[in-house]
C-alpha positions as CSV (number, residue, x, y, z in Angstrom):
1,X,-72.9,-46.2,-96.7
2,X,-75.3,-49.2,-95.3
3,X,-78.3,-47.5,-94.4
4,X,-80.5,-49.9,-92.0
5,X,-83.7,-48.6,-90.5
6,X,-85.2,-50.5,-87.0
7,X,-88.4,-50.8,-85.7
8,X,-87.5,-49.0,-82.5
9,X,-84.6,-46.9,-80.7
10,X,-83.8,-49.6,-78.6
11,X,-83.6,-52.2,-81.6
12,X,-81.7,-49.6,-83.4
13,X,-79.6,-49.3,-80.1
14,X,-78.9,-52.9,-79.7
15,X,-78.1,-53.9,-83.5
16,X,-75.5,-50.9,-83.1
17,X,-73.9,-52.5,-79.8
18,X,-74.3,-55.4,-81.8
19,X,-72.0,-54.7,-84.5
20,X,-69.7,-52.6,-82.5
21,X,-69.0,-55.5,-80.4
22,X,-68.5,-58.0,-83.1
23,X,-65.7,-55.3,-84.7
24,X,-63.9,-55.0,-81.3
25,X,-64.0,-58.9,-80.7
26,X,-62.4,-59.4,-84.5
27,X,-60.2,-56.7,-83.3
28,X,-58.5,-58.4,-80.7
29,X,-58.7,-61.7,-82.0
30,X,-55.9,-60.0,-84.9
31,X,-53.7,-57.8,-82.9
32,X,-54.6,-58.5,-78.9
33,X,-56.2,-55.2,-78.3
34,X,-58.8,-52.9,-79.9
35,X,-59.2,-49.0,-80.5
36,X,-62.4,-47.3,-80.4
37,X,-64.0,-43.9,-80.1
38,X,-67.2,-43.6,-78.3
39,X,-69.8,-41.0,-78.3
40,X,-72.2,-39.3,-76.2
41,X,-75.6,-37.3,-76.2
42,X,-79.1,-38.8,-76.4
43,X,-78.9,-40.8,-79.7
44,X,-76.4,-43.1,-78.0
45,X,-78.3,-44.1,-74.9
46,X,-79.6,-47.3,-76.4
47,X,-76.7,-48.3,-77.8
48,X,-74.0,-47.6,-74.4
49,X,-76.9,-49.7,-73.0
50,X,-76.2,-52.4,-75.0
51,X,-72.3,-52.5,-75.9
52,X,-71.5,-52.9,-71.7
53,X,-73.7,-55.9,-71.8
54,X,-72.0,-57.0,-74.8
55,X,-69.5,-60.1,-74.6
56,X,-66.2,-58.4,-75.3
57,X,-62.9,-58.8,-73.2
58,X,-63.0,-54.8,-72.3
59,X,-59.9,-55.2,-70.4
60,X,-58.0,-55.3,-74.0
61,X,-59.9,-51.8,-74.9
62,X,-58.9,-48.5,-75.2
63,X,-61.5,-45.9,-75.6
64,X,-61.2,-42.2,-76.5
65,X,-63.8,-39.4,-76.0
66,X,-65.2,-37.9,-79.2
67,X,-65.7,-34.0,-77.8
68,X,-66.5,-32.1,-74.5
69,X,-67.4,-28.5,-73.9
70,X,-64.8,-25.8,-73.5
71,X,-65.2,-24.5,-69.8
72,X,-67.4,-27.0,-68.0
73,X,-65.9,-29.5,-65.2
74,X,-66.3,-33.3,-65.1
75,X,-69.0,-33.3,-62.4
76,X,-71.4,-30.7,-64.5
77,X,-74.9,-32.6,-65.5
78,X,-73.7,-31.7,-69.1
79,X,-70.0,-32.7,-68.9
80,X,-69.6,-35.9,-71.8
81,X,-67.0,-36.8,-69.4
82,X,-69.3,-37.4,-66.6
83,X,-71.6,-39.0,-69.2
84,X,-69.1,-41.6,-70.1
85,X,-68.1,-42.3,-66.5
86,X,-71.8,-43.1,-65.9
87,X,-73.1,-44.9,-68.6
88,X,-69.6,-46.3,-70.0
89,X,-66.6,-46.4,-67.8
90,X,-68.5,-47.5,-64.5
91,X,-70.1,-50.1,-65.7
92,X,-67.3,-51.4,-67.5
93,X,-64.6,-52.3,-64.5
94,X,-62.2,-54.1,-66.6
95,X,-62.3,-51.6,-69.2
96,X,-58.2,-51.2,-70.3
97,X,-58.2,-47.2,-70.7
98,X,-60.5,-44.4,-71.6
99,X,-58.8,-41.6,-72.7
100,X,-61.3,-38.1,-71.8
101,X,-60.8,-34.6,-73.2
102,X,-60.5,-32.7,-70.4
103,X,-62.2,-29.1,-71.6
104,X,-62.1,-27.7,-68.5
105,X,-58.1,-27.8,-68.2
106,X,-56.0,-24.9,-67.4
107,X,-53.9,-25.1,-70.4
108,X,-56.6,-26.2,-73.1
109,X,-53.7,-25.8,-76.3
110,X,-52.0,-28.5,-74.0
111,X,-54.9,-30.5,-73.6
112,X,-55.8,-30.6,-77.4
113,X,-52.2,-31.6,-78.5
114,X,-52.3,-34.3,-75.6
115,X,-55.0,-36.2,-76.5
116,X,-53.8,-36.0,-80.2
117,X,-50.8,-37.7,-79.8
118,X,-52.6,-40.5,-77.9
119,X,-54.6,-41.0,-81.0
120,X,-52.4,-40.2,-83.6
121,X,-49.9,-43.5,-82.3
122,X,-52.9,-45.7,-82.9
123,X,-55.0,-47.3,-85.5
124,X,-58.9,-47.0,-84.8
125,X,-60.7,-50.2,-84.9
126,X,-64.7,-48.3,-84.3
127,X,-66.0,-45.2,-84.1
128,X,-69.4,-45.1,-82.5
129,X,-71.3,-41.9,-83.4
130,X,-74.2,-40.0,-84.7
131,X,-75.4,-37.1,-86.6
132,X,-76.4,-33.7,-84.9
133,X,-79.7,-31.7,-85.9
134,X,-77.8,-29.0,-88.1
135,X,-75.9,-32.5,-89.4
136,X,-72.9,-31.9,-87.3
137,X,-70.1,-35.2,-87.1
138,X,-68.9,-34.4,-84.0
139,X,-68.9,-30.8,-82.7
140,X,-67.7,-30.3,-86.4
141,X,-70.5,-28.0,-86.8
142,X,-70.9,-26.2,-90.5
143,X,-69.4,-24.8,-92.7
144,X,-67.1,-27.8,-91.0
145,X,-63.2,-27.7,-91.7
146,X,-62.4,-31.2,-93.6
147,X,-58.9,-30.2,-94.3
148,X,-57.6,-30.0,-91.2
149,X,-54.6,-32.7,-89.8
150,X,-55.1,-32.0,-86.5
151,X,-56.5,-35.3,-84.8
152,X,-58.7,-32.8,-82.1
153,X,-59.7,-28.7,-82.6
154,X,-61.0,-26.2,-80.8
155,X,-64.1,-25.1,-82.5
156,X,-66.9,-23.0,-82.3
157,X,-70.3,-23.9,-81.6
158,X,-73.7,-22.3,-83.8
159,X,-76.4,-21.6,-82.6
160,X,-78.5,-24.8,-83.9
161,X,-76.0,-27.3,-81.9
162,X,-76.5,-24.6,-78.9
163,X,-80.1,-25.2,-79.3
164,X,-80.4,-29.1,-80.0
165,X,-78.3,-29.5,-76.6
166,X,-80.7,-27.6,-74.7
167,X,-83.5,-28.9,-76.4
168,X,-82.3,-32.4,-75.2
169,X,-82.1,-31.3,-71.5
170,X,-78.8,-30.9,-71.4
171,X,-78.9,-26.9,-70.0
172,X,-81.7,-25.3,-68.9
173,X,-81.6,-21.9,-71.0
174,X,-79.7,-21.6,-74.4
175,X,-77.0,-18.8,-72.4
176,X,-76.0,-21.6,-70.5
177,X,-74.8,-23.9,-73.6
178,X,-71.1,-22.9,-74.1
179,X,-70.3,-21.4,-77.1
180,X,-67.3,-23.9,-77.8
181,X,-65.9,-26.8,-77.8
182,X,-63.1,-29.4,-77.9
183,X,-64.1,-31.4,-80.9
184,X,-62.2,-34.9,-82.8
185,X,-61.8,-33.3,-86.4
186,X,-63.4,-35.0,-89.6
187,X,-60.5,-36.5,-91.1
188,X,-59.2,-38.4,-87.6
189,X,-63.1,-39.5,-87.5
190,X,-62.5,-40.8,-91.6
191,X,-58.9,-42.8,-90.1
192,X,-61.8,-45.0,-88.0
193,X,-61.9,-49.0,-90.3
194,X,-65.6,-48.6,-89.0
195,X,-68.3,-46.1,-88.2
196,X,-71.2,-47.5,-86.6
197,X,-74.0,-44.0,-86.3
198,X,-76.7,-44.2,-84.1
199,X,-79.7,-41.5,-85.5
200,X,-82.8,-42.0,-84.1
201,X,-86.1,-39.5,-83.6
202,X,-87.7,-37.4,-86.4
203,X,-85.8,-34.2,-85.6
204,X,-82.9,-35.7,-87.5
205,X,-84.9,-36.9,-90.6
206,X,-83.3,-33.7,-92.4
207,X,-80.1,-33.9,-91.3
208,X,-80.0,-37.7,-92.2
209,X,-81.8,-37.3,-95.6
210,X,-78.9,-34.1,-96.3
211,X,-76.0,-36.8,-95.2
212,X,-76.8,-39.4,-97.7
213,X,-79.1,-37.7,-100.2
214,X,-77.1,-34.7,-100.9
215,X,-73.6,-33.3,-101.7
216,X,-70.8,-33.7,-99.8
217,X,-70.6,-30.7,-98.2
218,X,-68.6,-28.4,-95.3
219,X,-72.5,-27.3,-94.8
220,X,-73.2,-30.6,-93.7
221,X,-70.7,-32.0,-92.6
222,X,-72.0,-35.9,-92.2
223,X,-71.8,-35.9,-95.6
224,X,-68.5,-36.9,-95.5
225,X,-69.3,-40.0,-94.5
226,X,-70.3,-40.7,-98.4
227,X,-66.5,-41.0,-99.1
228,X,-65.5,-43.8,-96.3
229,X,-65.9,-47.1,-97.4
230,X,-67.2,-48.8,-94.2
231,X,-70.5,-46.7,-92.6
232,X,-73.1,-48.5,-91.3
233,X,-76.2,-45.8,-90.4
234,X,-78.3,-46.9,-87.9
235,X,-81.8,-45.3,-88.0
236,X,-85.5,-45.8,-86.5
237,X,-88.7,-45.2,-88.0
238,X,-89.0,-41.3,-87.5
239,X,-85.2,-40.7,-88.6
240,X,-85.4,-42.6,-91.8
241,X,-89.3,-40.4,-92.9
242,X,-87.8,-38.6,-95.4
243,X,-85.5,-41.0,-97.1
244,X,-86.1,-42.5,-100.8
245,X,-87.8,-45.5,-100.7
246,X,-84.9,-48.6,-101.8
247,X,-85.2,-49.6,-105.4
């Protein structure tokens, strides 16, 4: 794991678009079309902000959704659908295809297996994401299920994610997080060539320091990330506090 620490969010945010956009151009220079998986919450605001600016041919993109809540509609303030419609897929007009989870959809068994075999046909050039508080890849919360084939799961949220979403503004009281959601599993995340994580702000120093620093674990499930061979980690000042100095 390359573990690089900025100056600022917004430099942290812009060397992640930075890279990102140099994998998807080398992407579509080789084949004529690149694959990625983009996330959503708070640690990715600088880096969205950056990657729609970036000089990629977007019309030769497809992008997927990483998770969504189980139960919430596209227009909800909290819906990561509506997030990537506003600060992804709108400001990219040419963009080829985003492919959402739809966790708000009358069959949601259908759902899952749909947006599976989108995935499953394709070979991911990026995946854009970060580490949660309780050091969650995903809504793979822990103990986190690294066995399973399935390239998206249902899974339960605990109370730590609940709380880290309201915490972020996302919901005003912690009843009104949902208690699941529709998440990519672990080993579709590990199929990515790249993972490009975005961790700023000292809440996540723990998580970050248990994701590189300790065990790979189910308990932490970012730890996973030890065992791919391409991970850059993109941190700030606060989020890299209780790391080992370099030799």
């Amino acid at each position: 794991m390359h573990i690089i620490t900025h100056r600022s969010k917004d430099e942290l945010g812009k060397a992640a678009a930075h890279q990102g956009a140099e994998a998807i151009r080398a992407a579509i220079s080789r084949r004529g079309h690149a694959n990625i998986i983009v996330a959503t919450g708070a640690s990715q605001f600088e880096m969205l902000e950056h990657l729609v600016k970036a000089d990629v041919d977007f019309s030769k993109v497809t992008a997927f959704h990483l998770d969504e809540y189980v139960g919430i509609s596209s227009d909800h303030p909290a819906s990561f659908r509506r997030y990537l419609r506003e600060r992804f897929a709108e400001k990219l007009p040419d963009l080829g295809e985003i492919i959402y989870v739809d966790g708000d959809a009358g069959d949601l068994e259908a759902e899952v297996a749909r947006v599976g075999r989108r995935i499953a046909q394709l070979d991911i050039d990026v995946c854009f994401a970060g580490i949660g508080e309780n050091g969650h890849l995903a809504f793979n919360d822990p103990p986190a299920d690294f066995d399973t084939e399935a390239p998206y799961h249902v899974v339960e949220l605990d109370d730590a994610c609940r709380a880290q979403q309201m915490g972020e503004g996302w919901f005003a009281t912690l009843d009104d997080v949902p208690l699941r959601a529709v998440s990519m599993s672990v080993r579709q995340i590990l199929k990515s060539a790249a993972i490009i994580l975005s961790v700023p702000d000292a809440r996540k120093a723990k998580a970050v320091q248990a994701a590189t620093e300790g065990p790979v674990s189910p308990q932490v499930p970012a730890s996973i990330l030890q065992r791919h061979d391409n991970v850059t980690l993109h941190l700030d000042q606060d989020s890299a506090a209780l790391l080992k100095p370099s030799a």
